[in-house]
N, C-alpha and C positions, 0 to 999 in steps of 0.2 A: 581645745584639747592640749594638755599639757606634754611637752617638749622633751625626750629623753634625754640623757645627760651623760659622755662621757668624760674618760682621761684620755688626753690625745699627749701629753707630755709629762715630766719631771725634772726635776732640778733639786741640788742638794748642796749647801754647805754645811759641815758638821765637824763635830774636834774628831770624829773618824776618818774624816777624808772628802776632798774637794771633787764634788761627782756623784752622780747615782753610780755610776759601776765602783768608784772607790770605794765609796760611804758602804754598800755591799759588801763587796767583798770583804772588807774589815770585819764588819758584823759576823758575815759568816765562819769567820777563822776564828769570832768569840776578842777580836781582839776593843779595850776598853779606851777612849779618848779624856778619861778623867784622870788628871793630874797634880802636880803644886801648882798652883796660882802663878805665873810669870809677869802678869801684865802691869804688877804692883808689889810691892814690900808687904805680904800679908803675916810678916811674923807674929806682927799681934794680935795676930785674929784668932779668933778660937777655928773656924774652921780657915782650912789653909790650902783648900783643892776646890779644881773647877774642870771643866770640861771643855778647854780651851779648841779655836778652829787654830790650825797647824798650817803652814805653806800658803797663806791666804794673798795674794796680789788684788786688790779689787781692780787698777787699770787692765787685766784681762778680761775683765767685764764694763767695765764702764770707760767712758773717756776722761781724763784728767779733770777736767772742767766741771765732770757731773760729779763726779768723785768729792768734791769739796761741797756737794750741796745736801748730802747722804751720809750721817753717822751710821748707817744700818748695814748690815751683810743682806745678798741676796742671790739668789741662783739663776741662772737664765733661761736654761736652755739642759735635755737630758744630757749625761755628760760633764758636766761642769764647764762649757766651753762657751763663751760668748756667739751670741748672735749680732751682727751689727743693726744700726738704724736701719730700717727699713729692710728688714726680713723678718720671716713669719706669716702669719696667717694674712695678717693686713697687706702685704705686698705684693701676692698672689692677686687678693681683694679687696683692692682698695675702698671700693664703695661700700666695704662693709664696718668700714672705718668705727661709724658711731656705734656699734653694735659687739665691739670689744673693748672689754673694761676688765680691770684690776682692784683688786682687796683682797690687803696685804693685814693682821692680823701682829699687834707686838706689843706686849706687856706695860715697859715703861719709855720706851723711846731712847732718844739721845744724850742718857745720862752723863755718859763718860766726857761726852763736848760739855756741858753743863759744866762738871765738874771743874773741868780746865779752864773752862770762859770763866769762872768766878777767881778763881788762884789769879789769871793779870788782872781782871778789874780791880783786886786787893790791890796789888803789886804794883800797875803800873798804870791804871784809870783806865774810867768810860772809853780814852779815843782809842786804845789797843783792844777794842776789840773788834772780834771779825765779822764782816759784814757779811759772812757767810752763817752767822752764831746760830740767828732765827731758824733759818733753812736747816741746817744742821740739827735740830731738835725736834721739829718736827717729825710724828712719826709718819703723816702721808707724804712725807716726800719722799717715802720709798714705793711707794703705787704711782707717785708722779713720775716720778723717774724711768721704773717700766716703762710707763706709757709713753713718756720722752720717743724712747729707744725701740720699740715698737709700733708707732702710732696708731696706739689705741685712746680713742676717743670715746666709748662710752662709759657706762660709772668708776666711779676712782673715787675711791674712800682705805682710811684705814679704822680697823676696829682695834678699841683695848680696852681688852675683859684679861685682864691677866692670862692664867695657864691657858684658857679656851679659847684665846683669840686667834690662834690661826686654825682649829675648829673651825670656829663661827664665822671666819672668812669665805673659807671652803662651803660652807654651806650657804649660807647667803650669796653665794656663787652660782653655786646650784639650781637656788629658788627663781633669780634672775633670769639663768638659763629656762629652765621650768613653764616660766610664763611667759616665754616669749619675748621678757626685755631687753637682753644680749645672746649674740649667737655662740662668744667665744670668752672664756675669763679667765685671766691670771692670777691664783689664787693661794693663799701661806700663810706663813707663821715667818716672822725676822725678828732677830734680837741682839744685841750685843753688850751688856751691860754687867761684865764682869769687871767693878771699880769698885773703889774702897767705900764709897759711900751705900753702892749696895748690896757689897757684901756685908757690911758694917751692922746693915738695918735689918736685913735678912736672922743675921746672927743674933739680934735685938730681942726678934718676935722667937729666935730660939725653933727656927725652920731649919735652917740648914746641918747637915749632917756634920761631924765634928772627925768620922775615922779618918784624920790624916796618913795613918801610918798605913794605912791597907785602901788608898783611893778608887781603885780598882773593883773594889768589894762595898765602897760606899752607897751607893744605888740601888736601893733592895726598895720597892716603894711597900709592896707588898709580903715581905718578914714582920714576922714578929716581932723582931729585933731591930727592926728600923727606928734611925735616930733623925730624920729630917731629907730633906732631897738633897741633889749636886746641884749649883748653878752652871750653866752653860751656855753656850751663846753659838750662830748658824741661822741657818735656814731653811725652811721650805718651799718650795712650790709645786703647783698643778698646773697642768694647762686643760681646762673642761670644754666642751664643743658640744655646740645641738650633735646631735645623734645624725640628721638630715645631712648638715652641713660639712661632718668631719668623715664623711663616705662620698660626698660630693666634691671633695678635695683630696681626696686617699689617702686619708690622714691614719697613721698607726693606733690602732684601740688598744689602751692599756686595759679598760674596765670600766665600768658602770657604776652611778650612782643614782640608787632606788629609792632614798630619804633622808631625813634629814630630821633630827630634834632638840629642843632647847628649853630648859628651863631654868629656876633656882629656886634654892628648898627655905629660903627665907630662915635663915637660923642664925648663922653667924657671920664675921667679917671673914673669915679666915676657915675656920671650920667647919668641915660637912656633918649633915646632919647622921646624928649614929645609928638613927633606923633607914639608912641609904633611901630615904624617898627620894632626895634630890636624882639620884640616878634612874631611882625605877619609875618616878615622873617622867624624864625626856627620853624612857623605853615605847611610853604610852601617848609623846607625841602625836596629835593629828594631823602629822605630815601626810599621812593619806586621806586628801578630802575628793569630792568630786571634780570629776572634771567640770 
């Protein structure tokens, strides 16, 4: 018999604000986290705004040490507040160790180290570079890292499908849950890759929106008048529980999730197909099969 599935947690980093209560309340007062690009000299870019994260310290979440092995942002805990090792679901229950896992869901990974790790290999050779580089780019070192900090032991993966990947995390989360193969999952969408290279490339394929002069107003996905998306960088996560297990520990119910679908409409690299099947295909998922 397949396993209910809720939300027993959240977490948020976003250019609105470090928190689900901050990241909220911004939204609701309507106020916009899209701005001039700071993290680079983009004057020669055609577009020149981003959706930068603001006030961001990651050692209030991570410890120093792990901190060097994580190009990624990520959220912890509701709140924005770290949790330390060994708290959380696993601590309460330890034997249910193997049966909590993380997938983490991030487009291109650890561009911005890339970027930097080639400028000294120019510069200064092979032996400057950091033995952290590897770890640094990878993008499951941020599912690893959770799990570090959590000691959760069962699956740990990260997916990248582009925009869908922390989608398709969260669901594959789910389905885990679903069948019985984890009790508890840490699950998102992490990014951080506002750099010249891909803003550069972005600008290339003639994606990215160009109204510098009104950033605020640049995000329209849905206008007619829309000229490309914002890039932006933050995080997501859930925290999802058997249904059984997150009443058996009185865990707070944010909500429920009833299904899950996925497709692709086989058309283009980049562009969806213009009679939206790809959409009204993963409507018609057979996420509802028998028990």
């Amino acid at each position: 018999m397949k396993k209910r599935v809720v939300v027993t947690g959240l977490g948020l980093v976003t250019p609105v604000g470090i928190g689900v209560q901050e990241s909220w309340e911004a939204l609701c007062q309507g106020k916009s986290g899209i701005g001039p690009i700071t993290r680079f000299d983009a004057s020669g870019y055609r577009t020149r705004i981003a959706g930068e994260v603001k006030g961001f310290n990651s050692e209030d979440f991570v410890s120093p040490e792990n901190d060097q092995a994580v190009g990624c942002l990520y959220p912890l805990r509701p709140g924005g507040r770290p949790h330390g090792p060994g708290t959380g679901p696993v601590a309460d229950h330890p034997e249910i160790a193997p049966l909590v896992g993380v997938i983490t869901g991030s487009g291109l990974g650890g561009l911005r180290t890339i970027e930097e790790t080639h400028k000294i290999l120019l510069s200064r050779g092979p032996d400057r570079i950091s033995p952290f580089f590897i770890p640094m780019i990878i993008a499951n070192m941020a599912p690893g890292q959770i799990a570090i900090q959590f000691g959760a032991k069962g699956p740990n993966l990260s997916l990248e499908t582009a925009c869908a990947a922390g989608a398709h995390a969260i669901g594959d989360s789910f389905k885990l849950i679903q069948r019985g193969a984890a009790k508890v999952m840490f699950c998102g969408g992490v990014e951080s890759v506002i750099t010249p290279l891909a803003v550069g490339g972005f600008n290339a394929m003639r994606a990215l929106s160009t109204r510098n002069d009104a950033p605020e107003k640049a995000s329209r996905p849905f206008d007619r008048d829309r000229d490309g998306f914002v890039i932006g960088e933050g995080g997501g996560i859930m925290l999802l529980e058997d249904l059984e297990f997150a009443l058996e520990r009185g865990a707070s119910i944010l909500g429920e999730i009833v299904g899950y679908g996925l497709t692709g409409d086989a058309y283009h690299m980049t562009a969806p197909s213009p009679d939206g099947d790809g959409l009204s295909a993963a409507c018609r998922w057979p996420w509802r099969t028998p028990d």
